[in-house]
C-alpha positions as CSV (number, residue, x, y, z in Angstrom):
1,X,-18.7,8.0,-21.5
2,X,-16.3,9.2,-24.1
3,X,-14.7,11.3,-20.9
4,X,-13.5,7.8,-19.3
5,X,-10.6,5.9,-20.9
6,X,-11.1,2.2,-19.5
7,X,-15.0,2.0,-18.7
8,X,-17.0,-1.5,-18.2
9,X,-20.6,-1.9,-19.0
10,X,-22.4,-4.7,-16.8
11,X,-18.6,-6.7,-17.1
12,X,-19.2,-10.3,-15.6
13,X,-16.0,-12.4,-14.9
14,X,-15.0,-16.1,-14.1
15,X,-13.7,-19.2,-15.6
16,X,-15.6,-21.5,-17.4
17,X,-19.5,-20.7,-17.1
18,X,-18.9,-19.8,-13.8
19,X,-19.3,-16.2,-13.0
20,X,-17.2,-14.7,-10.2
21,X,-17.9,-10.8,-10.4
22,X,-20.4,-9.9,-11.8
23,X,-21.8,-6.6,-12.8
24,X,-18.8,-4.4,-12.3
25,X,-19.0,-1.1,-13.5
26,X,-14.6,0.9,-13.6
27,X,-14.7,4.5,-14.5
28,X,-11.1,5.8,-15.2
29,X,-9.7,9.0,-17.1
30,X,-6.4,9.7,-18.3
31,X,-4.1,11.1,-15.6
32,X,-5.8,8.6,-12.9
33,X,-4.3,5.2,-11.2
34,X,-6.9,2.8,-10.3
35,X,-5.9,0.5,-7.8
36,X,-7.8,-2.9,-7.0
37,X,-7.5,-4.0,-3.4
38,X,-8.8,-7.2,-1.4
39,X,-7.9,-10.7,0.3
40,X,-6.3,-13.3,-1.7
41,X,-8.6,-15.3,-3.8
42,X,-11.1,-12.2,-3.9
43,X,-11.0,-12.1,-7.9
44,X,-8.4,-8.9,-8.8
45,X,-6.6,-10.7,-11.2
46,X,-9.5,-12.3,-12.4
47,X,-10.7,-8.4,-13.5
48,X,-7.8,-7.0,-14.6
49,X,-7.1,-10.4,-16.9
50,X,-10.6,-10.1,-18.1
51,X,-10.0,-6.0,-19.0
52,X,-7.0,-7.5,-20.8
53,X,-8.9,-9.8,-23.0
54,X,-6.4,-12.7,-21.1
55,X,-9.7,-13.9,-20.3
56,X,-13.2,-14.0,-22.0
57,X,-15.8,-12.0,-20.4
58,X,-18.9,-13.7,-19.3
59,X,-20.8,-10.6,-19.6
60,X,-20.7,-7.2,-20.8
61,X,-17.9,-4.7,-22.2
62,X,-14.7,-3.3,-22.0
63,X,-14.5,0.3,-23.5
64,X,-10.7,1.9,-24.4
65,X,-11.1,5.0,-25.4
66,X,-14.6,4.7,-26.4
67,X,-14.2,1.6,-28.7
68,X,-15.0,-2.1,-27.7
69,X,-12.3,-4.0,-27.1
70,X,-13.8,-6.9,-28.5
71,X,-13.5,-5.2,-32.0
72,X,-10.1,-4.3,-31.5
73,X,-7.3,-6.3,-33.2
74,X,-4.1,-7.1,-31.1
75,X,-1.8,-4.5,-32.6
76,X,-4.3,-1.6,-32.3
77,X,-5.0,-2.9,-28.8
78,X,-1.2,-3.3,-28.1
79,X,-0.3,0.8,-29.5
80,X,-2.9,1.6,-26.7
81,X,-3.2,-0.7,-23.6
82,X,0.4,-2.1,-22.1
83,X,0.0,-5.1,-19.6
84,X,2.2,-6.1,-17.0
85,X,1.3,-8.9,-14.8
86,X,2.8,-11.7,-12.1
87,X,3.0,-14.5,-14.2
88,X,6.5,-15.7,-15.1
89,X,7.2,-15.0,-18.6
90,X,10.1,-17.4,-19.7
91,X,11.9,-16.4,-23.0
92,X,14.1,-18.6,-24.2
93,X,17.8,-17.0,-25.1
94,X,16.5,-13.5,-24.7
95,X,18.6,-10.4,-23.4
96,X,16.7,-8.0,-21.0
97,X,17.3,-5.5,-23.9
98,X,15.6,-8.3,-26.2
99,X,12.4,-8.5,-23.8
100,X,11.7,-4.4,-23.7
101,X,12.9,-4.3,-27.2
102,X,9.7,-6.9,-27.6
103,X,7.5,-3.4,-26.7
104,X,8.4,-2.1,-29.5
105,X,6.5,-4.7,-32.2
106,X,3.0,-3.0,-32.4
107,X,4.8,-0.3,-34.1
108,X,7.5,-2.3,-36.7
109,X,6.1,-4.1,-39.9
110,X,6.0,-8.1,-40.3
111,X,9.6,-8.8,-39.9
112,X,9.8,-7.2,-36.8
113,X,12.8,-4.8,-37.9
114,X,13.3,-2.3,-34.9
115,X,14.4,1.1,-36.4
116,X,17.2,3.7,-34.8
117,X,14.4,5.6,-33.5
118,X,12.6,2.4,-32.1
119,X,16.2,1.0,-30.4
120,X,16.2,4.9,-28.6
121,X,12.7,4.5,-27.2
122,X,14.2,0.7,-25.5
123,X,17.2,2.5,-24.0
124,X,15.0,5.5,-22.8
125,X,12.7,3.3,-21.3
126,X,15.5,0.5,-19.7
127,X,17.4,4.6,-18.2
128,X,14.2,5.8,-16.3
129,X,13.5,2.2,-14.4
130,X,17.1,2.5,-13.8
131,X,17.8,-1.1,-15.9
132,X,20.5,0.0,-18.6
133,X,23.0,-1.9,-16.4
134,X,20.9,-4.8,-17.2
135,X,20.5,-4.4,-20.9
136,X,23.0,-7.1,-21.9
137,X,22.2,-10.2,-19.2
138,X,20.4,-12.9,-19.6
139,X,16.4,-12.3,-18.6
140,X,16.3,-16.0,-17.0
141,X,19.3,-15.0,-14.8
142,X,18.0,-11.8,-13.2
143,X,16.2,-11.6,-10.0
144,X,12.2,-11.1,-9.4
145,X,12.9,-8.0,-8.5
146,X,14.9,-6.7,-11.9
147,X,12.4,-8.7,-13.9
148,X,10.0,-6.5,-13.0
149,X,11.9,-3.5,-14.1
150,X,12.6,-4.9,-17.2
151,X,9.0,-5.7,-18.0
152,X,7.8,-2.3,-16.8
153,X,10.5,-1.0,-19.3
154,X,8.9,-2.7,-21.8
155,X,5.6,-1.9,-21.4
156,X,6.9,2.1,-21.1
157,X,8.6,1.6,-24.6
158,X,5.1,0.3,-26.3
159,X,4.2,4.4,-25.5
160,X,0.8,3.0,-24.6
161,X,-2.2,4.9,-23.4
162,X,-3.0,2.8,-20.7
163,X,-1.0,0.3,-18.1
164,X,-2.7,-2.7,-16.9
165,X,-0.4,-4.2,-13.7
166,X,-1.2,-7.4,-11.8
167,X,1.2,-6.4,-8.1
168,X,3.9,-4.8,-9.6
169,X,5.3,-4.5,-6.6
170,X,5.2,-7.9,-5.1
171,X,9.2,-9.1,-5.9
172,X,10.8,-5.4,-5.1
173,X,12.4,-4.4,-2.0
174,X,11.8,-0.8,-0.3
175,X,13.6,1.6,-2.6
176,X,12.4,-0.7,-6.2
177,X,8.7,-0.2,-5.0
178,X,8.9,3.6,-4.2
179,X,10.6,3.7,-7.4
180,X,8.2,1.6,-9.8
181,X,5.4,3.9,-7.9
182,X,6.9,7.2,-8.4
183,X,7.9,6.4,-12.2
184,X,4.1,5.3,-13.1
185,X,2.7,8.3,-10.9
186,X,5.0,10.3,-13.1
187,X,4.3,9.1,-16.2
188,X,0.1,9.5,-15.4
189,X,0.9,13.4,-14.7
190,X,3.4,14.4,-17.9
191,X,1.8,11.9,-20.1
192,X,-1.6,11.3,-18.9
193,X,-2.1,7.2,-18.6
194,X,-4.7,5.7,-16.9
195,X,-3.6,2.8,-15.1
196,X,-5.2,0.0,-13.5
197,X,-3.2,-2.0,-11.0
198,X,-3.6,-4.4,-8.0
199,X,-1.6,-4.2,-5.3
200,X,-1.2,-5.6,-1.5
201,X,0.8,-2.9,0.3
202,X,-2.1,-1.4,1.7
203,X,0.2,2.2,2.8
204,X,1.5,2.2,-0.9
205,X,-2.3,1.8,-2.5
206,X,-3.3,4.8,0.1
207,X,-1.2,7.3,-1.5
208,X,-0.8,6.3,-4.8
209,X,-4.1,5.9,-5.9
210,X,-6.7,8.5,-7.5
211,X,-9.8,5.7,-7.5
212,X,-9.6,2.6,-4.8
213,X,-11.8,-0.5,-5.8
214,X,-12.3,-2.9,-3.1
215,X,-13.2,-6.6,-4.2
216,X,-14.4,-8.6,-1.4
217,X,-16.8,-11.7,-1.5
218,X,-17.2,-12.0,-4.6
219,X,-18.5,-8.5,-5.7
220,X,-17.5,-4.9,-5.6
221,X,-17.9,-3.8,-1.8
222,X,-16.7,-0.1,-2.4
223,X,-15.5,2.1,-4.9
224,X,-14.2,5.5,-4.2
225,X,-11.4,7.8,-3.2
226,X,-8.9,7.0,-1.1
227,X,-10.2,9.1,1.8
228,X,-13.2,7.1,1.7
229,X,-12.2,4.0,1.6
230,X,-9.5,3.3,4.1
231,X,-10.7,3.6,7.8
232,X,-9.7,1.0,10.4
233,X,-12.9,-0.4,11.1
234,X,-13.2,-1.2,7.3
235,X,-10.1,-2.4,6.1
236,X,-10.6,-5.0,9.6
237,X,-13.5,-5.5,7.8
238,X,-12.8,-6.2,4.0
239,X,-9.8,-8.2,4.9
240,X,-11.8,-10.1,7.7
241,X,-9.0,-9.9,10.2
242,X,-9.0,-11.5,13.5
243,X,-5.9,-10.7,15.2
244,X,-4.5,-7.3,15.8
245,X,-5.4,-4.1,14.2
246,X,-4.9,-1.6,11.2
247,X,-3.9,1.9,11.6
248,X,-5.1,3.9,8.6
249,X,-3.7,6.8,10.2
250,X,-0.3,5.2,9.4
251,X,-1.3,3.1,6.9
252,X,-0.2,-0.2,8.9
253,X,-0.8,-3.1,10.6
254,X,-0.3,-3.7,14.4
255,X,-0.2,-6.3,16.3
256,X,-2.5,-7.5,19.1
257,X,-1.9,-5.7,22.4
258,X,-0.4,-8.1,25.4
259,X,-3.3,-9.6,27.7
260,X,-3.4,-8.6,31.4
261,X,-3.2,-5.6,33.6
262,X,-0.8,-2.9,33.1
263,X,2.8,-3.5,34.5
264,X,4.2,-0.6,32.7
265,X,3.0,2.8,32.6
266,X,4.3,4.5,29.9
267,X,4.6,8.6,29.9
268,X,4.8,9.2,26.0
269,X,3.7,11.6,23.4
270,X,5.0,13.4,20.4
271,X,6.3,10.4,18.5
272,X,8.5,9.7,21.6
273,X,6.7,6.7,22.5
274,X,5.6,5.0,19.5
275,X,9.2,2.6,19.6
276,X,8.4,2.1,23.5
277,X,4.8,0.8,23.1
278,X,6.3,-2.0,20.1
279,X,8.7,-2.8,22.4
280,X,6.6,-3.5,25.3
281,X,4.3,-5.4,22.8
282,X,7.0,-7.8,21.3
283,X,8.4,-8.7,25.1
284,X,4.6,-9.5,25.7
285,X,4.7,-6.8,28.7
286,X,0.9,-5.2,28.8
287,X,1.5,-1.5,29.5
288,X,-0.7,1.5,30.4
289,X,-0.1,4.8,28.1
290,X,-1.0,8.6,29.2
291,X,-1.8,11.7,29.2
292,X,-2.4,11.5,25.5
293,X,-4.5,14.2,23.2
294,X,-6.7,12.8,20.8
295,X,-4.4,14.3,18.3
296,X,-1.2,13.1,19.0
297,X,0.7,10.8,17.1
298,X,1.4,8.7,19.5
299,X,-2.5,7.9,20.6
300,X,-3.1,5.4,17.7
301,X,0.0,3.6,18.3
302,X,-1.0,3.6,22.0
303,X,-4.8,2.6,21.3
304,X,-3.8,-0.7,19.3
305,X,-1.0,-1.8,21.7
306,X,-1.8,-0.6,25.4
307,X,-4.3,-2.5,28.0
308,X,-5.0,1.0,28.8
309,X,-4.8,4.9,27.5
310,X,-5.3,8.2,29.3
311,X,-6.6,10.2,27.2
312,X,-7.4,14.1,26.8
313,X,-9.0,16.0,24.6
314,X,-7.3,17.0,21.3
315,X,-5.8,20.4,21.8
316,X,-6.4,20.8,25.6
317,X,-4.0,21.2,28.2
318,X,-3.8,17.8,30.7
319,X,-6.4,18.3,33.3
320,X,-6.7,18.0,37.0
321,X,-8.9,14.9,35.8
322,X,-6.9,13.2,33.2
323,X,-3.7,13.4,36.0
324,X,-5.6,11.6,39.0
325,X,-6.9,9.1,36.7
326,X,-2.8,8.3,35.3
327,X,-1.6,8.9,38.6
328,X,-4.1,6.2,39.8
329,X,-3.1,3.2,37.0
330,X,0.7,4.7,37.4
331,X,0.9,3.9,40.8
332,X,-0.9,0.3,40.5
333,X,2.0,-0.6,37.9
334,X,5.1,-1.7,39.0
335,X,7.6,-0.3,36.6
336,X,7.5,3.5,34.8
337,X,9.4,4.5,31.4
338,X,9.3,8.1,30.8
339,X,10.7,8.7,27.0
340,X,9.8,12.7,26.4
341,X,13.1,14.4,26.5
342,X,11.2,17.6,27.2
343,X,7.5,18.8,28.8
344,X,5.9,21.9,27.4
345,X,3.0,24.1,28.3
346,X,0.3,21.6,27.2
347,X,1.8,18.6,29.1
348,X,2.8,19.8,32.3
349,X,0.8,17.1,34.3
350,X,3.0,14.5,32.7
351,X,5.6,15.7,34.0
352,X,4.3,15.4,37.4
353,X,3.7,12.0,36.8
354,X,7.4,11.6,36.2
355,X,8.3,13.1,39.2
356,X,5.5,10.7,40.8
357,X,7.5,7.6,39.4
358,X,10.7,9.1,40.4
359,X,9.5,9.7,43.8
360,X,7.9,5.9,44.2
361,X,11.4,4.5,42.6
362,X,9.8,3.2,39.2
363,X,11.2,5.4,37.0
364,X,13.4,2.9,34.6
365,X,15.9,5.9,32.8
366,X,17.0,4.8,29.4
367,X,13.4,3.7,28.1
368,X,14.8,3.5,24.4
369,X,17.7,0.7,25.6
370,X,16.1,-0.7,28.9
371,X,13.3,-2.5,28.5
372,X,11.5,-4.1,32.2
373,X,12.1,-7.5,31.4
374,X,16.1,-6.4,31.2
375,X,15.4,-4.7,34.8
């Protein structure tokens, strides 16, 4: 096993006596992320408290690097294995510069004296999450969001081996979370951690990740790449969902398609009608979509939202077939949007159905602005 970094042996966690995993069996090299996924309450930070001796293990063993971690002390633990996670951490009278500096301690002697080179490692590690700014405020006074920078710095500065992270992302808007992401997948290439983290955004765990464990249930459903663990049908599954859909295509959620027959038939494809089918959906307007190949990015957009798709086969031109049955639902609808800007080669029988519309006078213009409640 000596090829695995973090490895568990038969590792049983829970509180108390109680066991709530049991028999769970991580395999992670330098250079990997590990990402735990699953429903609230499913037991993630359970593991990755138990990995982090926060927790006692009921059963089993925690390998870093080959050694136990139950015969590690603190400080030999601390020079390899950094851990951030979502609880609160309140210093009293500390600086942000103070907490990362507080990274630094495996490596200084009993007093704690930080050297030049050890104050060079904090600002270094403050610079790349883009915190310097921060260095002098108060860490009570920040927001969720920069406290999580400033505890990533600090766990960057302890030049561990490994990261432990409990949702990193949960407090950081849109450009902190592709940020945090792309500054740990950075550090796993040029200085080969392994990291284990948990996280909820579902599209960010799907491109991040090397290894995907699913917890679900109390046990370990499925453990694999990426491309094997994130289908539709089984992320519906694992997070037990009962209303609307998940596109792993896109790596999102939709919502439930509007009940009834068609109203609106909408002539899409190419991306062109992806913001037409949300919009129909949020005015609760059930719509009909077509022609659409298999392969176009607009068909799983369509699928989840649309009381009916037309569909062709992927790289085939619209047949004679696929038209009549459109032109049939078209002309049982009472309103037509028509968002393609242009028809090519491979879509010339949509453009006869715009001409149908226009000829039946259904044709709204303006699909992107008008919407048929507005008409």
């Amino acid at each position: 096993m000596k090829e695995f970094y973090i490895y568990t042996q038969n590792m049983t966690v829970g509180y108390g006596r109680q066991p709530l995993i049991e028999q769970i069996e991580i395999r992670l090299k330098r250079g990997e992320i590990l990402t735990l996924i699953g429903p609230n309450g499913a037991g993630k930070s359970t593991i990755l408290k138990s990995i982090t001796r926060q927790l006692s293990l009921l059963g089993g063993t925690v390998y870093l690097d080959g050694i136990s971690m139950a015969e590690m002390s603190g400080r030999e633990m601390a020079r390899k294995l950094a851990v951030v996670m979502t609880e609160r951490i309140r210093p009293e009278l500390m600086t942000c510069e103070d907490v990362v500096a507080a990274g630094r301690y495996p490596y200084t002697g009993r007093l704690g004296i930080l050297g030049e080179e050890d104050w060079k490692k904090v600002h270094e590690a403050m610079d790349l999450v883009h915190a310097l700014d921060l260095a002098d405020r108060d860490f009570s006074q920040i927001s969720d969001g920069q406290r999580q920078r400033i505890l990533l710095a600090r766990a960057i500065c302890q030049e561990p081996e490994a990261i432990v992270l409990d949702e990193p992302t949960s407090f950081l808007d849109i450009r902190h979370k592709l940020e945090l992401l792309t500054i740990l997948k950075e550090m796993v290439k040029k200085r080969r951690l392994a990291v284990v983290l948990s996280l909820h955004e579902l599209d960010l765990a799907q491109k991040i990740s090397d290894q995907v464990v699913c917890v679900h249930g109390n046990v370990i459903e499925k453990y694999g790449a990426p491309e094997e663990i994130f289908s539709d049908s089984y992320m519906e599954e694992l997070y037990e969902m009962t209303r609307g859909s998940y596109n792993a295509a896109f790596g999102c959620l939709e919502m439930e398609p509007a009940q009834g027959n068609p109203k609106v038939f909408v002539i899409g494809g190419g991306g062109w009608g992806i913001p037409v089918y949300r919009k129909l959906q949020r005015e609760g307007i059930p719509f009909a979509a077509g022609v659409l190949q298999e392969n176009d990015v607009d068909y799983p957009v369509a699928k989840a939202l649309a009381s009916r798709v037309i569909v062709e086969k992927a790289f085939e031109p619209i047949s004679e077939e696929s038209y009549l049955q459109a032109k049939e639902v078209l002309e049982s609808c009472e309103k037509a949007l028509c968002p393609l800007p242009v028809f090519g080669a491979m879509n010339e029988g949509n453009k006869k159905l715009k001409e149908l519309a226009l000829e039946r006078g259904i044709l709204l213009d303006n699909p992107g602005k008008n919407t048929y409640n507005e008409r």
